[in-house]
N, CA, C and O of each residue as an XYZ file, in Angstrom:
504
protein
N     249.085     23.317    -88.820
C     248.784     21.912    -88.615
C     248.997     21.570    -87.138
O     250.084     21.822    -86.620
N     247.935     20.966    -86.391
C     248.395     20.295    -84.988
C     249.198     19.402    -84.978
O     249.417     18.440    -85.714
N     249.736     19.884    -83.858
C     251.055     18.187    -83.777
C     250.424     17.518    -83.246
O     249.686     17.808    -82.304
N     250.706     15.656    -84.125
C     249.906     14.743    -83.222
C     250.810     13.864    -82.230
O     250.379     13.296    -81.227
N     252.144     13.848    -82.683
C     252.918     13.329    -82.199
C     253.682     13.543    -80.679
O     253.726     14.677    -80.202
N     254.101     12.729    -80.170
C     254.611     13.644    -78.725
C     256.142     13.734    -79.155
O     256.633     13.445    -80.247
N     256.751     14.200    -78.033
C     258.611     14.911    -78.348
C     259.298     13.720    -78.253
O     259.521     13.197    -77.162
N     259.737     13.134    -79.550
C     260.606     12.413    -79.757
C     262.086     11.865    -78.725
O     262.677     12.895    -78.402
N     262.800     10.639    -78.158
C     263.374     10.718    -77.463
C     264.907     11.378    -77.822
O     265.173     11.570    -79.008
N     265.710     11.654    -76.978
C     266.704     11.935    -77.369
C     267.605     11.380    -77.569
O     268.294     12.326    -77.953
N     268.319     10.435    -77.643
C     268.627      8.988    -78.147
C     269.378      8.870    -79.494
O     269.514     10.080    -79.318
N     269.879      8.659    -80.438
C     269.280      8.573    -81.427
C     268.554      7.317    -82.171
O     267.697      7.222    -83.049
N     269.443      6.242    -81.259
C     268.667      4.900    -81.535
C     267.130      4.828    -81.135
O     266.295      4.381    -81.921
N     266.757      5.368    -79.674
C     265.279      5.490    -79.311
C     264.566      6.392    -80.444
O     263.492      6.077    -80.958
N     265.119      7.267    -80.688
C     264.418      8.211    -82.110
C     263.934      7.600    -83.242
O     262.867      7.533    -83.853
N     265.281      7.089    -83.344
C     265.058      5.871    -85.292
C     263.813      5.327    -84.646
O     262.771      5.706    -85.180
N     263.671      4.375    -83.426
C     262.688      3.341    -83.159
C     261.326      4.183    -83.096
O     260.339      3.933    -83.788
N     261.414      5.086    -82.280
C     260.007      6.113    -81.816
C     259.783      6.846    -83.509
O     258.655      7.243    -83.800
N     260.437      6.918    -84.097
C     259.929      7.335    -85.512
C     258.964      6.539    -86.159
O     257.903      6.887    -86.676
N     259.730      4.869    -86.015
C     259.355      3.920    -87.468
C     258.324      3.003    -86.695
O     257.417      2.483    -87.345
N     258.414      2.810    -85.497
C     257.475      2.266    -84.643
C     256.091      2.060    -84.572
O     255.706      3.139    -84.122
N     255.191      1.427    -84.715
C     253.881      1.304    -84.674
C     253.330      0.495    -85.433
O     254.146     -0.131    -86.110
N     252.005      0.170    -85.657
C     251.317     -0.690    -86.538
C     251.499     -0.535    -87.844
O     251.644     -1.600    -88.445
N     251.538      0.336    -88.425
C     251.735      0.577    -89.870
C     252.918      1.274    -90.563
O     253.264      1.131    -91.735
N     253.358      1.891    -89.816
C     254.625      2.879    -90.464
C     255.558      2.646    -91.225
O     255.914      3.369    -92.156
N     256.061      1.557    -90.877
C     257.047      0.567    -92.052
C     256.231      0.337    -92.595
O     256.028      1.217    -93.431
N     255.205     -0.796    -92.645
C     254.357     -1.083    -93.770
C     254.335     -0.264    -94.791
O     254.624     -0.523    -95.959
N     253.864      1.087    -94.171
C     253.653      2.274    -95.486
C     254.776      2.640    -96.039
O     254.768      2.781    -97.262
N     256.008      2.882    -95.299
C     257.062      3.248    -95.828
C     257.626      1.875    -96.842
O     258.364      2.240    -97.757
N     257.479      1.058    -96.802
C     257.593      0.379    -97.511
C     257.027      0.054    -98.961
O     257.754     -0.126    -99.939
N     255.849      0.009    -98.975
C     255.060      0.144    -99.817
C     254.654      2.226   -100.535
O     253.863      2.568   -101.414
N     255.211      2.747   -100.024
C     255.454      3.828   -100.221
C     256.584      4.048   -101.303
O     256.661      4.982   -102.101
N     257.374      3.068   -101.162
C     259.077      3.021   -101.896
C     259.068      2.840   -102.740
O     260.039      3.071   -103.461
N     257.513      2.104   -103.336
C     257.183      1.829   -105.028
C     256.741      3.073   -106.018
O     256.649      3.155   -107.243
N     256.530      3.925   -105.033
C     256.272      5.482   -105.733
C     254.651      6.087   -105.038
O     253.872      5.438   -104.341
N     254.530      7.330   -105.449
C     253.502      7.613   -104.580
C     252.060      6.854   -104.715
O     251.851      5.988   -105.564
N     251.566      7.082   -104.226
C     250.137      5.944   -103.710
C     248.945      6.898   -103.599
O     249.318      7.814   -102.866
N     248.166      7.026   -103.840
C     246.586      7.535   -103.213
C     246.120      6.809   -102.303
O     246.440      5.624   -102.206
N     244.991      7.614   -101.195
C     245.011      7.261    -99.876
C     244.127      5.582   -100.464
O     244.691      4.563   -100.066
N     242.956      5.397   -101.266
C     242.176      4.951   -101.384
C     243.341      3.074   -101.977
O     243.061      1.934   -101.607
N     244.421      3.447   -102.826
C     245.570      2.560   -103.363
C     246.214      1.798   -101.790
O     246.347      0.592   -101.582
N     246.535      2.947   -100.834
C     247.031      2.438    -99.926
C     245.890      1.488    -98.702
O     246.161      0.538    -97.968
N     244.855      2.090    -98.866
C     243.671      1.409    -98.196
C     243.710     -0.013    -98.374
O     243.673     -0.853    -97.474
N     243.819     -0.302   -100.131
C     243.403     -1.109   -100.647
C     244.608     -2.469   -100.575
O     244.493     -3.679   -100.769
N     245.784     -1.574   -100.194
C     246.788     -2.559   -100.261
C     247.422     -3.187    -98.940
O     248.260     -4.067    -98.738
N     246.669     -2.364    -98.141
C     246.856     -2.861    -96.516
C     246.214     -3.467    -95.758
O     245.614     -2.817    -94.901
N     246.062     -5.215    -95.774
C     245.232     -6.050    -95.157
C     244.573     -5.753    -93.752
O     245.075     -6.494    -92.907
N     243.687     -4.975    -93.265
C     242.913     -4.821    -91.996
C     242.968     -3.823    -91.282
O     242.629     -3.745    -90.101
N     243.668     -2.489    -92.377
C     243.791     -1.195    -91.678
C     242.656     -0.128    -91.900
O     242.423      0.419    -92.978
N     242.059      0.062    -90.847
C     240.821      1.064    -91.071
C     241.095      2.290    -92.168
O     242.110      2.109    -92.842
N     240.510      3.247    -92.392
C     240.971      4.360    -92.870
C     241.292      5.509    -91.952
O     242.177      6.304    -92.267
N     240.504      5.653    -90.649
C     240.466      6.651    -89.806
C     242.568      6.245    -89.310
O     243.351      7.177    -89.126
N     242.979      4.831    -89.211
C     244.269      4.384    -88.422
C     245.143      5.118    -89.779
O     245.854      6.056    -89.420
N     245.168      4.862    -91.001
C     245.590      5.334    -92.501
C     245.922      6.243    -92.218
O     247.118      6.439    -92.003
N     244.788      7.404    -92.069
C     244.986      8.960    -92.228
C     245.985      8.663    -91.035
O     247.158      8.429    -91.326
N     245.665      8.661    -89.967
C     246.360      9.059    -88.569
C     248.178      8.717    -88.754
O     249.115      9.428    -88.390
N     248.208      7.308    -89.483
C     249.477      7.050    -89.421
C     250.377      7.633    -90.411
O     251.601      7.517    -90.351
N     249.585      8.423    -91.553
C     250.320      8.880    -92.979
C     250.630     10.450    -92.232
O     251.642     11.033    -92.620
N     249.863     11.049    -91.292
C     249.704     12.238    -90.618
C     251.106     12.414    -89.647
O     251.769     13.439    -89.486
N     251.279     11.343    -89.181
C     252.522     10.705    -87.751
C     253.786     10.817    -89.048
O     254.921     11.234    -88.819
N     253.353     10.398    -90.279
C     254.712     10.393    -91.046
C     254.964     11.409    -91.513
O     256.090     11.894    -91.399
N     254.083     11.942    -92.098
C     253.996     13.958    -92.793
C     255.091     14.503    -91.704
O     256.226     14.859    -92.020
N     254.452     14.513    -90.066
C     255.110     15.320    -89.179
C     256.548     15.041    -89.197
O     257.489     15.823    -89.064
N     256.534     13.502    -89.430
C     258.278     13.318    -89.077
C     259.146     13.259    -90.254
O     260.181     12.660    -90.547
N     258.192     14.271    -90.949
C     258.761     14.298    -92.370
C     259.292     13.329    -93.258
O     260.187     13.486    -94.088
N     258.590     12.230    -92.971
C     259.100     10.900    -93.867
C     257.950     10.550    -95.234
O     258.010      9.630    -96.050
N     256.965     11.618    -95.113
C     255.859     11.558    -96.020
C     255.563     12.998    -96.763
O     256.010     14.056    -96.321
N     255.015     12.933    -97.563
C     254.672     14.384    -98.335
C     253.549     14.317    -99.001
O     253.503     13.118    -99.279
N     252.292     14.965    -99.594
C     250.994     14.698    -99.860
C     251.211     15.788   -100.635
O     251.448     16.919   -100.212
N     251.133     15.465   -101.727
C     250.996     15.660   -103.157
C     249.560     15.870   -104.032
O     248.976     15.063   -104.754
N     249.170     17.483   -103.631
C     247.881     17.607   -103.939
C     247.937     18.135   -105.450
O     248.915     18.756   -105.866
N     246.355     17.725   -106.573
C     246.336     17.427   -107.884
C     245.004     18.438   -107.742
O     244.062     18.408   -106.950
N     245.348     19.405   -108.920
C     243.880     20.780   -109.020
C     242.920     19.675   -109.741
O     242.953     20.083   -110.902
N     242.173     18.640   -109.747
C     241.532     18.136   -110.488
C     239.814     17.925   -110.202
O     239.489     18.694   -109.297
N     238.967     17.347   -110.561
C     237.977     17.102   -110.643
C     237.670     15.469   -110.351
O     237.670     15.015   -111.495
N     237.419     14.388   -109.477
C     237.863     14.963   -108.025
C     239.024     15.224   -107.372
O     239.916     14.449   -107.716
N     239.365     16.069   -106.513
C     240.453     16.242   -106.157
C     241.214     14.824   -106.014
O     240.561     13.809   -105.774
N     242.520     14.791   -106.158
C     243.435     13.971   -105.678
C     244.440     14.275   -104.968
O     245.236     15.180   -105.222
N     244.470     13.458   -103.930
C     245.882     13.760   -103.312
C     247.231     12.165   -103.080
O     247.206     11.114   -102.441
N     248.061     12.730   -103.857
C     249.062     11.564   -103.325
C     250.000     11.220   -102.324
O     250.863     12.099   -102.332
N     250.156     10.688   -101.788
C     251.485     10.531   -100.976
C     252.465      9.799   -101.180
O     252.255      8.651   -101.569
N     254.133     10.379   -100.920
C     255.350     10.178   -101.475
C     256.115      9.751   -100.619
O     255.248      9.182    -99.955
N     257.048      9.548   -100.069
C     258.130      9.500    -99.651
C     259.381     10.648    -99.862
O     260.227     10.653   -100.756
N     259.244     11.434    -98.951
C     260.450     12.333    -98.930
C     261.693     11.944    -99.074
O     261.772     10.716    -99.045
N     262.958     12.614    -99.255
C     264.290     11.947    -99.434
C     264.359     11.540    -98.336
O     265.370     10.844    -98.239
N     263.525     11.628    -96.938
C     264.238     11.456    -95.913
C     263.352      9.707    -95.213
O     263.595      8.818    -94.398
N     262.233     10.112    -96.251
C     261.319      8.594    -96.357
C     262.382      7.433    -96.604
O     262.729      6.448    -95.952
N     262.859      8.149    -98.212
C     263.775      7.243    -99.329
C     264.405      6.430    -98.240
O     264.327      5.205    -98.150
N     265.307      7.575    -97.070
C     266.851      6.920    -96.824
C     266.675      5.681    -95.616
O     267.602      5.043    -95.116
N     265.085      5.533    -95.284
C     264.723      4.328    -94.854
C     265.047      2.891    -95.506
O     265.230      1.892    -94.810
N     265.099      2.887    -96.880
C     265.160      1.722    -97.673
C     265.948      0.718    -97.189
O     265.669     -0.478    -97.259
N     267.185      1.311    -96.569
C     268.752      0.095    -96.339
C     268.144     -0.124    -94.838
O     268.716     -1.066    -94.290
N     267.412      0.321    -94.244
C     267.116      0.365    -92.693
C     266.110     -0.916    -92.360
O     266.181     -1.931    -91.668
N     265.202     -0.345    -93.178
C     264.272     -1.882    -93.668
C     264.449     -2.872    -93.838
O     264.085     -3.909    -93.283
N     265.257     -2.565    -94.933
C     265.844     -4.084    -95.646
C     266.920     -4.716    -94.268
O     267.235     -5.883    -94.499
N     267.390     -4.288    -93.213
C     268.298     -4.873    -92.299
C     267.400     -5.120    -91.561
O     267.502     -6.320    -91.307
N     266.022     -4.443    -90.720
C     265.021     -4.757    -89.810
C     264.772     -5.973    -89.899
O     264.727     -6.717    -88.920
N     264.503     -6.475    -91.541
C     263.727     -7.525    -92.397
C     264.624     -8.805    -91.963
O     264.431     -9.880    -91.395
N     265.497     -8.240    -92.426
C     267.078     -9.500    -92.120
C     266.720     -9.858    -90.809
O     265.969    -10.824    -90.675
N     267.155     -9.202    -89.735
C     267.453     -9.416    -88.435
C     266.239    -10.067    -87.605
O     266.306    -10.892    -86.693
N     264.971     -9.385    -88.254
C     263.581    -10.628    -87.686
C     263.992    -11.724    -88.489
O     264.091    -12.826    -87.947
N     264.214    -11.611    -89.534
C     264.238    -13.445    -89.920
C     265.390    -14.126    -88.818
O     265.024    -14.995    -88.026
N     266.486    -13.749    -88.847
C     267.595    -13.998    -88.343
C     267.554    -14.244    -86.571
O     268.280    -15.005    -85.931
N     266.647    -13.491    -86.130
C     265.759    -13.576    -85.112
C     264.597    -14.913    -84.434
O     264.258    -15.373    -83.343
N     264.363    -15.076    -85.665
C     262.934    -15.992    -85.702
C     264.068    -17.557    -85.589
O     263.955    -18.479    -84.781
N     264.990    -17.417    -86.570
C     265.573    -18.128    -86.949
C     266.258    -19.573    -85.465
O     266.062    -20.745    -85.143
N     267.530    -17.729    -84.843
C     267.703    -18.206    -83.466
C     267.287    -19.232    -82.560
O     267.859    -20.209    -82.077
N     265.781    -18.601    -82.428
C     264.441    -18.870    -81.290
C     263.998    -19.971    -82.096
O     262.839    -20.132    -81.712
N     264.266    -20.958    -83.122
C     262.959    -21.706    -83.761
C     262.038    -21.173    -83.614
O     261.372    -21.565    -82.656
N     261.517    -20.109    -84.371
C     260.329    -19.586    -84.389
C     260.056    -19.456    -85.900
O     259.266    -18.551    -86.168
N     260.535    -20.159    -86.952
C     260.428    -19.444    -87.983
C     259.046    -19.631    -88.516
O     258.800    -19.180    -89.635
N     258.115    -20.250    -87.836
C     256.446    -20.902    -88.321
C     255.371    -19.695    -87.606
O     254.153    -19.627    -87.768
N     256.169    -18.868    -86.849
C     255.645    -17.406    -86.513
C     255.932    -16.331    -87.289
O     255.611    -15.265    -86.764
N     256.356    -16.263    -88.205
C     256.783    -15.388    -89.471
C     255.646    -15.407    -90.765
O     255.376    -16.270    -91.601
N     255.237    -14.334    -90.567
C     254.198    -13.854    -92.112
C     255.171    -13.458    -93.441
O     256.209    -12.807    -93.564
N     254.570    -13.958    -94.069
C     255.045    -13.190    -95.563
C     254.876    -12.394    -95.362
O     254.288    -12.203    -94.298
N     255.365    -10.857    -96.488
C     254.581     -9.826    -96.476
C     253.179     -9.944    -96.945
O     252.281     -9.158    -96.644
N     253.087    -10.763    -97.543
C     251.659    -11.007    -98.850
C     250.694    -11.041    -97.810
O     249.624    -10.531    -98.143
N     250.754    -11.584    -96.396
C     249.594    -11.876    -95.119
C     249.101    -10.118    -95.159
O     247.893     -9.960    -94.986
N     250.031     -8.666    -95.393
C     249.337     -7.793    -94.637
C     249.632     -7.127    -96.261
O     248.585     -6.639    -96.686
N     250.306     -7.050    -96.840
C     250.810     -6.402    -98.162
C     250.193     -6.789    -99.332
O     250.719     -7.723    -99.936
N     249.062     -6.219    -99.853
C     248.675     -7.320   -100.948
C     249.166     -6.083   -102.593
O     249.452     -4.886   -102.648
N     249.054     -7.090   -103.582
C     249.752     -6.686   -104.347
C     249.181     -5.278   -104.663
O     248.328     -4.815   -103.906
N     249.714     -4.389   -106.019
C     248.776     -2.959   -106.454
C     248.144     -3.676   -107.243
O     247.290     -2.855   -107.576
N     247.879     -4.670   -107.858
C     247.271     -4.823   -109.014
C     245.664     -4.918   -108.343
O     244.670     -4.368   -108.817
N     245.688     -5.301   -107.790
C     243.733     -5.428   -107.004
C     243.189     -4.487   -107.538
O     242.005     -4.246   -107.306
């Protein structure tokens, strides 16, 4: 597999950040936490993300081993993607990110600049 990623900082706080960092990565890891997903489930549940940005960002997570793709011998093929234990141990990390922007927004009177998740997260049932 090519690496797409460049060499992580050495840090470990710059690391956590250069890991989870970017347009989608939490998103997915988040929505990842409900159990594995098919690429076409996750397409569907992510308000304005191309598919070509999808692959690329589920690819950025495979490498940093926070993702795993879960291929099915079937007719058509399927493939899922999971969350590794090392996906999982994001959960408490999130949930404090989540805190601290509100808590953030809060500070600044900004809280009328704050999306639900529901703005980029839409439910599985669609």
């Amino acid at each position: 597999m090519m690496k797409i990623t460049k060499e992580l900082p050495g840090l470990p706080i710059e690391r956590t950040l250069g890991v989870i960092s970017g347009r989608w990565k939490a998103v997915l890891v988040y929505i990842l936490l409900d159990g594995p997903k098919r690429l076409c489930e996750l397409e569907n549940q992510i308000a304005g993300i191309s598919q070509k940005v999808l692959i690329e960002q589920l690819r950025v997570l495979e490498e940093h081993g926070l993702v795993s793709r879960q291929n099915f011998v079937e007719e058509p093929q399927r493939v899922d993607y999971v969350l590794t234990p090392l996906g999982m141990s994001l959960k408490p990390l999130l949930a404090l990110l989540y805190d601290w922007g509100q808590h953030h927004a809060e500070e600044l009177q900004e809280t009328e600049k704050l999306l639900p998740c529901e703005a980029v997260v839409r439910s599985a049932e669609r």
